[in-house]
DRENTI-649543 format. One record per residue (C-alpha): residue in three letters; x negated, z negated, y negated. Coordinates in steps of 0.05 Angstrom, whole numbers, padded with zeros to 5 digits, always signed. Last residue first. Layout:
alaXZY
...
***
This chain:
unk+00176-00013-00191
unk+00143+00045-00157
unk+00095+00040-00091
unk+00031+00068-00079
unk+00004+00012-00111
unk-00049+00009-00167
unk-00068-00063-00184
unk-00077-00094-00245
unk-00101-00163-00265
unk-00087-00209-00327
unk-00122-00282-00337
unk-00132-00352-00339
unk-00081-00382-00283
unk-00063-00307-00254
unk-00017-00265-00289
unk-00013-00196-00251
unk+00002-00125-00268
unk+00031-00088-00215
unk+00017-00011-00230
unk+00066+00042-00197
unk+00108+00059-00249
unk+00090+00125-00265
unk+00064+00113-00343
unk+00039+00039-00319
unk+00087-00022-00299
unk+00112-00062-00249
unk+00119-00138-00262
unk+00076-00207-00233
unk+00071-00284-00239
unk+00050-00348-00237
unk-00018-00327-00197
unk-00073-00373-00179
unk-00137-00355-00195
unk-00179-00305-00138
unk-00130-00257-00119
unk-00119-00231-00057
unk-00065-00181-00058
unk-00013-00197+00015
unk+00026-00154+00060
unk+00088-00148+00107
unk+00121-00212+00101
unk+00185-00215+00139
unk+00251-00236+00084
unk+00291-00173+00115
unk+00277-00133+00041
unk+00202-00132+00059
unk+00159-00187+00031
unk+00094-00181-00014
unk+00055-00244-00017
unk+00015-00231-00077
unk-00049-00275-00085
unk-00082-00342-00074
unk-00028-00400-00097
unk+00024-00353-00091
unk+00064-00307-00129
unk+00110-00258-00094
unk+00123-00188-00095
unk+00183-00163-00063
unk+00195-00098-00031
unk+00272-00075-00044
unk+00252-00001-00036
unk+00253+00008-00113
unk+00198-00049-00109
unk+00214-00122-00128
unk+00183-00176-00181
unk+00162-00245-00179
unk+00157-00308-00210
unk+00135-00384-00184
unk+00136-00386-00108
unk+00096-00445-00073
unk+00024-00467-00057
unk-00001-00438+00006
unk+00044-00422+00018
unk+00116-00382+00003
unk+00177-00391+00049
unk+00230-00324+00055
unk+00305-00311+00048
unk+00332-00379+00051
unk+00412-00378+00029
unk+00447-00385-00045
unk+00526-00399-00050
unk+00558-00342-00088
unk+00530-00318-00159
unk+00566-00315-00218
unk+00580-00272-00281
unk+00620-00218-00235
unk+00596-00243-00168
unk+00517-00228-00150
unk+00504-00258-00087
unk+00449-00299-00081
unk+00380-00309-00041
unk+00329-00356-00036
unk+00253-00361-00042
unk+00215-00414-00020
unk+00175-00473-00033
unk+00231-00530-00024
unk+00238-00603-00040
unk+00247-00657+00004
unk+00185-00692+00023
unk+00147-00662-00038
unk+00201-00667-00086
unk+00179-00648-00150
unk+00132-00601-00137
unk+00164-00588-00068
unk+00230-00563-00114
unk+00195-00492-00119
unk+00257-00458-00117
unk+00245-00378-00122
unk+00312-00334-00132
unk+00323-00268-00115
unk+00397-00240-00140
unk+00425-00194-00098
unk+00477-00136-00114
unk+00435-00109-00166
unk+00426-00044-00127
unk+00347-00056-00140
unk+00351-00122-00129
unk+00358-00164-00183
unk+00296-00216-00194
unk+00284-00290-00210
unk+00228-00346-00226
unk+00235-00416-00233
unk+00305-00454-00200
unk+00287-00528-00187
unk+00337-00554-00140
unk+00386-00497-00128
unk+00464-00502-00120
unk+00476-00506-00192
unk+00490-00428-00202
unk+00518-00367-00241
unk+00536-00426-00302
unk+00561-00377-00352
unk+00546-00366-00425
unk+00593-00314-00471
unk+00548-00293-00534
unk+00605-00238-00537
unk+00557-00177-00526
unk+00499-00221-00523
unk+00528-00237-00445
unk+00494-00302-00426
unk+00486-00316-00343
unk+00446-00386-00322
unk+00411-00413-00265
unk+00423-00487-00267
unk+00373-00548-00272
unk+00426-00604-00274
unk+00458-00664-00312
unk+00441-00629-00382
unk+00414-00668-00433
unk+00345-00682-00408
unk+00304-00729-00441
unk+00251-00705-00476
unk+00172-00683-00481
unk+00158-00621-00522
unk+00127-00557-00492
unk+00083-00535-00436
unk+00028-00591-00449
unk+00075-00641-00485
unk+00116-00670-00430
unk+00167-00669-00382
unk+00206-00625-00430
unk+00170-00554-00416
unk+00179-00568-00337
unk+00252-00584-00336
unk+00280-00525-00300
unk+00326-00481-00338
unk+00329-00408-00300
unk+00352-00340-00333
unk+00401-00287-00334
unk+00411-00247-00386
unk+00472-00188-00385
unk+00462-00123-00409
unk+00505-00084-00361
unk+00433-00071-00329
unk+00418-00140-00316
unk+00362-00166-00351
unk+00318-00223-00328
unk+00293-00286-00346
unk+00246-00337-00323
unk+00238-00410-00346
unk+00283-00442-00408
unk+00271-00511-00409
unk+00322-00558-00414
unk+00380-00529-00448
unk+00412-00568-00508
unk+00484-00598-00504
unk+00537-00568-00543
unk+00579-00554-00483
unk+00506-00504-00458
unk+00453-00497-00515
unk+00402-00453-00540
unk+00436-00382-00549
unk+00409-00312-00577
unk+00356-00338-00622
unk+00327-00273-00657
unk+00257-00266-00681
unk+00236-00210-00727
unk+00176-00160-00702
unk+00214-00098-00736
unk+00239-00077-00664
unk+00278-00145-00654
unk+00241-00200-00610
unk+00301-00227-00579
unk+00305-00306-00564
unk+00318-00357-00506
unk+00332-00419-00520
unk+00292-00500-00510
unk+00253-00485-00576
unk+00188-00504-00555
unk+00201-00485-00479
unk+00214-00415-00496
unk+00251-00362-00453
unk+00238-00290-00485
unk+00274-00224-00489
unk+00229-00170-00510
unk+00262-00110-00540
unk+00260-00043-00510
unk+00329-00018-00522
unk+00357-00028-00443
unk+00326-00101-00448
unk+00255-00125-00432
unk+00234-00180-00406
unk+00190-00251-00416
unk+00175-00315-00373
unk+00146-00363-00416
unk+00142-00381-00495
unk+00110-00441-00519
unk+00149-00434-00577
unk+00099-00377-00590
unk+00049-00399-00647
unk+00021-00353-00644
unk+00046-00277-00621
unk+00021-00220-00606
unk-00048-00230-00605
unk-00091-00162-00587
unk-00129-00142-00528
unk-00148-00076-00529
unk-00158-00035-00463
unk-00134+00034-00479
unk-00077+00005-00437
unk-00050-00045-00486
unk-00052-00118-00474
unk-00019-00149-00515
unk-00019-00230-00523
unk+00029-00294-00523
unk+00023-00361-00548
unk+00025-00432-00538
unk-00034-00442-00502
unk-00003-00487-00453
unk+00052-00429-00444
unk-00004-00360-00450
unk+00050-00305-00442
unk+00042-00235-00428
unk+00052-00167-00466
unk+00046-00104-00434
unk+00024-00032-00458
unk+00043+00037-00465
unk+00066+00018-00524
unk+00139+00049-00513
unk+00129+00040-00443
unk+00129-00039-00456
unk+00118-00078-00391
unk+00134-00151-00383
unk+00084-00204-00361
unk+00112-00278-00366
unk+00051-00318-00347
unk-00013-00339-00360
unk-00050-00410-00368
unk-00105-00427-00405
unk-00108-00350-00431
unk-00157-00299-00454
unk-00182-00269-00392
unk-00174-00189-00396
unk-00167-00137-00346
unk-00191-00161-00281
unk-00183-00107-00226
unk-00151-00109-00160
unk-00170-00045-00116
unk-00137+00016-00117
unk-00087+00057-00081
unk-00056-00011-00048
unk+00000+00000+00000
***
């Protein structure tokens, strides 16, 4: 599956996550969370700062007209970086009460967001600000910015992080990396939903992840997922059997296809951004 080997493209963060691609720039932009901002990484192979400070920004996407939709821990929202480089907050609290956390996030193609709220930007002050909870729950959300409508999709998972459609959008991947929390009880694997209207039905095991435990991820057009571990990419076939694995030498948080044809994963490992061509298409 791999066309060419892992390479290291840049090195500029304490702790990276959140890739998206941007074909319009023909490049991607990536979050540094304990740094508290976020960088571009173009493919002529400048490094630029996009952003600082960042809200201690995490898991980024993109929406059908190119903007980046973000999940910060500073602000406890998700926002919309507008074409003209202006910051929109699209929706921060649940009843009145403020999120957790914001994780991962991902656009479905009707335009709806749905992201994660575990509590790890309020448990202290290295990914964020510490405070109490005000939500009884970590739940997987669904907003609609067409009628700023916000939906609990799920509260059956423990400590819901990163998250993926499948490619008919029928499925909603979820990791749960509850063992963090919970080592006797808590999970490391990814699980599976339904996708109902604005919710999701009751979630089921699709796949464990060691050594260390799932954080993002992204899938093929096949169905192919690509999972972070504490090593590399663990890269599972639609039927939850694992069928490959990248080495890479930090420990990744995340990953997202990209490149002009589609077939570049770019990778956010601890310090840094990798690429590696596939001969496979996100």
């Amino acid at each position: 599956m791999i066309e060419q080997p892992l390479e290291r493209l840049c090195s500029p963060a304490i702790w990276a996550e959140g890739p998206v691609w941007l074909p319009q720039q023909d490049a991607v932009v990536f979050s540094d969370v304990k740094g508290n901002r976020m960088f571009h990484w173009a493919r002529n192979g400048e490094l630029s700062l996009w952003r600082s400070p960042a809200h201690y920004a995490n898991g980024n996407a993109r929406d059908a007209e190119g903007r980046v939709i973000t999940c910060e821990h500073g602000r406890r929202a998700i926002s919309r970086t507008e074409h003209d480089g202006s910051l929109t907050l699209l929706v921060e609290r649940v009843d009145g009460k403020r999120f957790n956390s914001p994780n991962d996030v991902v656009v479905r193609s009707d335009g709806t967001l749905w992201f994660t709220d575990p509590p790890y930007g309020i448990i202290g002050d290295e990914e964020g600000y510490k405070a109490e909870s005000q939500v009884v729950g970590c739940y997987l959300y669904c907003f609609d910015p067409r009628d700023n409508a916000l939906h609990i999709a799920a509260s059956d998972l423990q400590r819901p992080n990163g998250l993926a459609f499948s490619p008919d959008e029928r499925l909603l991947y979820v990791a749960d990396m509850s063992i963090v929390d919970f080592p006797t009880l808590g999970r490391r694997e990814l699980r599976v939903c339904p996708v109902e209207g604005f919710k999701l039905g009751a979630s089921s095991h699709f796949a464990q992840v060691a050594p260390g435990f799932p954080d993002g991820f992204c899938l093929d057009a096949t169905g192919n997922l690509f999972c972070s571990c504490a090593d590399g990419v663990i890269i599972f076939n639609p039927q939850g059997k694992q069928i490959g694995k990248i080495p890479v030498p930090e420990c990744v948080s995340n990953c997202t296809f990209g490149g002009p044809d589609g077939n570049e994963l770019y990778i956010t490992a601890t310090t840094s951004l990798y690429r590696v061509v596939l001969n496979t298409r996100g």
